[in-house]
C-alpha positions as CSV (number, residue, x, y, z in Angstrom):
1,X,0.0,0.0,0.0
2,X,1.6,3.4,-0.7
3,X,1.9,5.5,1.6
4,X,2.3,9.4,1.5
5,X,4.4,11.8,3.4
6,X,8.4,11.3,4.0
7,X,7.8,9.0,7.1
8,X,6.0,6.8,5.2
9,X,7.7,6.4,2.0
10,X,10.4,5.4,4.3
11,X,8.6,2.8,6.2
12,X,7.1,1.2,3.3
13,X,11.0,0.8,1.8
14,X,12.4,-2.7,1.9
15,X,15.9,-3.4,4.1
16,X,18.1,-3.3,1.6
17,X,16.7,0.3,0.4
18,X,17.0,1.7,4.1
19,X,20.5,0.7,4.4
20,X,21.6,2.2,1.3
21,X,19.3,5.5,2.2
22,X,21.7,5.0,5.5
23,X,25.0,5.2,3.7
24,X,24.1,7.6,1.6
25,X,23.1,9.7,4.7
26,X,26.4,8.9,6.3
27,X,28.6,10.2,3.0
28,X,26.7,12.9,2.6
29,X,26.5,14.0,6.4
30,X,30.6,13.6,6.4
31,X,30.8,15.6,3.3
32,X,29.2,18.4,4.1
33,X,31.0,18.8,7.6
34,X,34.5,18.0,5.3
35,X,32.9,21.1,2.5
36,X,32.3,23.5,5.6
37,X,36.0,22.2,7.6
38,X,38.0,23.1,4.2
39,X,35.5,26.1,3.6
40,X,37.0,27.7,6.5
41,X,40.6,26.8,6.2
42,X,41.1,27.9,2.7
43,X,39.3,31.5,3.8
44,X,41.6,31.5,6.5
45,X,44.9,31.0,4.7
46,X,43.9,32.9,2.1
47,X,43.2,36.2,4.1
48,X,47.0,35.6,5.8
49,X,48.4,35.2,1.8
50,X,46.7,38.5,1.3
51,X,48.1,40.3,4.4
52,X,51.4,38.6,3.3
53,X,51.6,39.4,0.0
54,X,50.8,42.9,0.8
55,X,54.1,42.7,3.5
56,X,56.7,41.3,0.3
57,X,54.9,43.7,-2.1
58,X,56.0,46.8,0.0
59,X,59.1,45.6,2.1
60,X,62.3,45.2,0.3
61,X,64.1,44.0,3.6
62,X,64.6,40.1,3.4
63,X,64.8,39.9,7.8
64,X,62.0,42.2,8.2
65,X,59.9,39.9,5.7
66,X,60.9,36.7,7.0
67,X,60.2,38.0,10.7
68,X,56.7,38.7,9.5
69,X,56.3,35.3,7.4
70,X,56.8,33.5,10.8
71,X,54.4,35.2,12.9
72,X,51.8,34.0,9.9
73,X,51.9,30.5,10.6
74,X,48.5,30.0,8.5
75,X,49.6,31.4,5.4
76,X,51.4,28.8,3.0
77,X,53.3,31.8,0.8
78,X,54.5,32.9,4.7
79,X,55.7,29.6,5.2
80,X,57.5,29.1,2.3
81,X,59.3,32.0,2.2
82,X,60.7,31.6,6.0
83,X,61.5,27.9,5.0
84,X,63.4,29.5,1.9
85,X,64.8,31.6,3.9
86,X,66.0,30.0,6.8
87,X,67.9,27.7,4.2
88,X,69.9,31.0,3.2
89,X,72.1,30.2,6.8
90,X,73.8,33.7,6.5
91,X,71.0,35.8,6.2
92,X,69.6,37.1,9.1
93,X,66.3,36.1,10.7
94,X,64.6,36.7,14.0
95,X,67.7,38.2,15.1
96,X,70.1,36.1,13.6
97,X,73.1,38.7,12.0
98,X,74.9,38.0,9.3
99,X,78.5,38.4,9.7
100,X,79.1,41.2,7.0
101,X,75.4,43.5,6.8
102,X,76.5,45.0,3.6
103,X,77.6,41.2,1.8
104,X,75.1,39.9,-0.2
105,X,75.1,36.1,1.0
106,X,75.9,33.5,-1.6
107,X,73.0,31.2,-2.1
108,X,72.3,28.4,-4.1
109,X,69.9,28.5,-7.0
110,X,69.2,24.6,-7.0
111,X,69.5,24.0,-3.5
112,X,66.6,26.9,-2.7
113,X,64.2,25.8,-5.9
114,X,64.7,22.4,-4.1
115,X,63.5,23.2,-0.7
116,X,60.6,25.8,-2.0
117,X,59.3,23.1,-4.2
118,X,59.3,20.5,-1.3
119,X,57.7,23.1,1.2
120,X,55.3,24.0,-1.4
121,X,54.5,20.6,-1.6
122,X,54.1,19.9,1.9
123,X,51.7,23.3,1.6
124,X,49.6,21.4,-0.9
125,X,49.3,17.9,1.0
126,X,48.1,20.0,3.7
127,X,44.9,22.0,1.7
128,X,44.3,18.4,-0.1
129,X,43.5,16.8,3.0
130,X,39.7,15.5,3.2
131,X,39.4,16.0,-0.1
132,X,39.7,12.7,-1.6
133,X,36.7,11.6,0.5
134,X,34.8,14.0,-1.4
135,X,35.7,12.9,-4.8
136,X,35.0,9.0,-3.7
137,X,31.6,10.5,-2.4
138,X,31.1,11.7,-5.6
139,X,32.3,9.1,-7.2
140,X,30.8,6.3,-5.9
141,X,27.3,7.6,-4.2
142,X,25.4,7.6,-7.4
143,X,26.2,3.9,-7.8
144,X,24.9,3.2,-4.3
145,X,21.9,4.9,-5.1
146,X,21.7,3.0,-8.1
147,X,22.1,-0.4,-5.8
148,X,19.1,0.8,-4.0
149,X,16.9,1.8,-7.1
150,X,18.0,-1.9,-8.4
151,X,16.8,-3.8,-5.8
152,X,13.9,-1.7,-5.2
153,X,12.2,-2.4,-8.7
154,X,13.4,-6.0,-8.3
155,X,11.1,-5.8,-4.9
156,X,8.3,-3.8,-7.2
157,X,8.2,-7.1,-9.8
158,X,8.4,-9.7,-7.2
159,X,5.2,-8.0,-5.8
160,X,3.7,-7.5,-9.2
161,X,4.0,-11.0,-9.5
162,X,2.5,-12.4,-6.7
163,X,-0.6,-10.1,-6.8
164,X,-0.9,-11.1,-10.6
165,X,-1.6,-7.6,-11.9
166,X,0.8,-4.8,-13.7
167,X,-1.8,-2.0,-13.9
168,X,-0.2,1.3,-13.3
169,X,-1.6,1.8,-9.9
170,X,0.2,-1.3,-8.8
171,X,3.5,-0.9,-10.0
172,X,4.1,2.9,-9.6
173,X,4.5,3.3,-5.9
174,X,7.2,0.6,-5.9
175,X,9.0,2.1,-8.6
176,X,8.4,5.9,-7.3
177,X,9.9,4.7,-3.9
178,X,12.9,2.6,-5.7
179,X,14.2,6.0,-7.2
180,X,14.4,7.7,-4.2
181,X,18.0,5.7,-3.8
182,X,19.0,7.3,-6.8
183,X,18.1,10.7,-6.0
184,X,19.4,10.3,-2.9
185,X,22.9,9.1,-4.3
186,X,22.4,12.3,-6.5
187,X,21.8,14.7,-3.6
188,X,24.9,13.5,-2.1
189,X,27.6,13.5,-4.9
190,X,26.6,16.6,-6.5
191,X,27.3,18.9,-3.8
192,X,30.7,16.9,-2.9
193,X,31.9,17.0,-6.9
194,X,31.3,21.0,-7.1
195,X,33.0,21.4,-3.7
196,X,35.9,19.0,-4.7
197,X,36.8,20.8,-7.8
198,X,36.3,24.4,-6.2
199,X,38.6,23.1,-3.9
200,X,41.1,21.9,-6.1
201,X,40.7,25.5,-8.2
202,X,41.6,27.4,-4.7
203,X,44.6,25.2,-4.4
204,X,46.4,26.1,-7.7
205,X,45.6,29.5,-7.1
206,X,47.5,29.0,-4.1
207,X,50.3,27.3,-5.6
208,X,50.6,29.7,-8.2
209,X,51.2,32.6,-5.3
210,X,53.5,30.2,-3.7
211,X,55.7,30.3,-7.0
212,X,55.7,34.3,-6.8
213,X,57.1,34.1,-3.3
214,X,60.2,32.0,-5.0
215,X,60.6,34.7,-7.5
216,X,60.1,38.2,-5.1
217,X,62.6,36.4,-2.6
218,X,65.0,35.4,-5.9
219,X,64.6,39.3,-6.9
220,X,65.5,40.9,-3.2
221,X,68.4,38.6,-2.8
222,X,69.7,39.5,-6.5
223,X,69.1,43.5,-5.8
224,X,71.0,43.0,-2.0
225,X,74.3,45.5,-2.1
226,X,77.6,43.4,-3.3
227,X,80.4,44.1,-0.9
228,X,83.5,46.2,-2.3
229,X,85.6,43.4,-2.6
230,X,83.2,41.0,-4.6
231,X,83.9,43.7,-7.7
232,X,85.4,42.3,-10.3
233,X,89.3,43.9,-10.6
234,X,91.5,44.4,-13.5
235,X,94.5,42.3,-13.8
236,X,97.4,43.7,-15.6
237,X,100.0,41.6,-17.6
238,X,103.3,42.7,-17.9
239,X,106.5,41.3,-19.3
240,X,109.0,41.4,-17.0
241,X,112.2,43.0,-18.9
């Protein structure tokens, strides 16, 4: 007998369309606390890449930057340029001196490209995390769904047969009630998918910022005064008489 009303389409489900209506509440449930988590966490380091940015944009002091990029622990453009940074050794930072303020400190093109690219991908592990459990959610819940749409028609023609009738009043509250698996498998992948790839746009961005850092902090140490003695001299060549 159909019944109307939410409550009672869900009564009148079989077992195996209430447990996938169950793990489809579950995924869906953990997604939108993961979409909401990660909402909030990119916003956050975000703001701090703005404040940041702003800092490098108008500061051309390497120490006074670096001093500032490790107060902002959130940001991942902070964090790479302190990590950059700190590998420099000579170069001053939170109130380390150099030996010589007016030598610009050799550095080590490879050696720095190295250690930005594996903070920036330790950055990058970090905003991924959580997210492949929204591209399985969206990936998978539509099949689940369509598990519990399958074995709901099946239940429809069993009954069908044993009342020994197919006239549309008997078989569309069986099927009308089967498809709510799939449109709940729908309800819960389709919000996880758009999140997932917003997600994954916002972290390029990110990374893309992360390579300016490299390149403002290769600039400022390129444009640091050479000491007097780093000049190249002239070399005479005689012939002694």
């Amino acid at each position: 007998m159909f019944q109307a009303g939410p409550m009672g389409i869900l009564a009148s489900l079989g077992l195996v369309s209430k447990v996938v209506l169950l793990v489809l509440l579950v995924f869906s449930v953990i997604s939108w606390a993961i979409i909401l988590y990660k909402w909030r966490t990119f916003n956050a380091a975000d703001a701090e890449d703005r404040r940041f940015m702003v800092v490098l944009s108008k500061s051309k002091d390497i120490d006074e930057i670096a001093r500032h990029a490790h107060r902002a622990n959130g940001s991942p453009c902070a964090n790479i340029f302190h990590a950059v940074a700190d590998r420099l050794g000579p170069m001053s930072i939170e109130g380390r001196e150099s030996h010589d303020p007016g030598v610009a400190p050799a550095f080590d093109r490879q050696v720095i490209e190295r250690t930005a690219s594996h903070v920036a991908q330790g950055q990058i592990a970090r905003l991924e995390s959580l997210l492949p459990f929204l591209a399985t959610t969206g990936n998978i819940s539509p099949f689940v769904g369509l598990l519990g749409t399958v074995m709901g028609i099946i239940d429809s023609f069993r009954e069908i047969g044993s009342q020994g009738t197919a006239s549309i009043a008997a078989v569309a509250p069986g099927v009308s009630e089967a498809l709510i698996a799939t449109a709940a498998g729908l309800f819960a992948a389709i919000p996880a998918v758009i999140a997932y790839n917003f997600f994954l746009t916002r972290i390029r961005r990110t990374a893309f910022r992360m390579d300016g850092v490299v390149v403002e902090l290769f600039a400022l140490l390129l444009a640091r005064p050479q000491p007097a003695h780093a000049k190249p001299q002239l070399v005479s060549v005689g012939v002694k008489g």
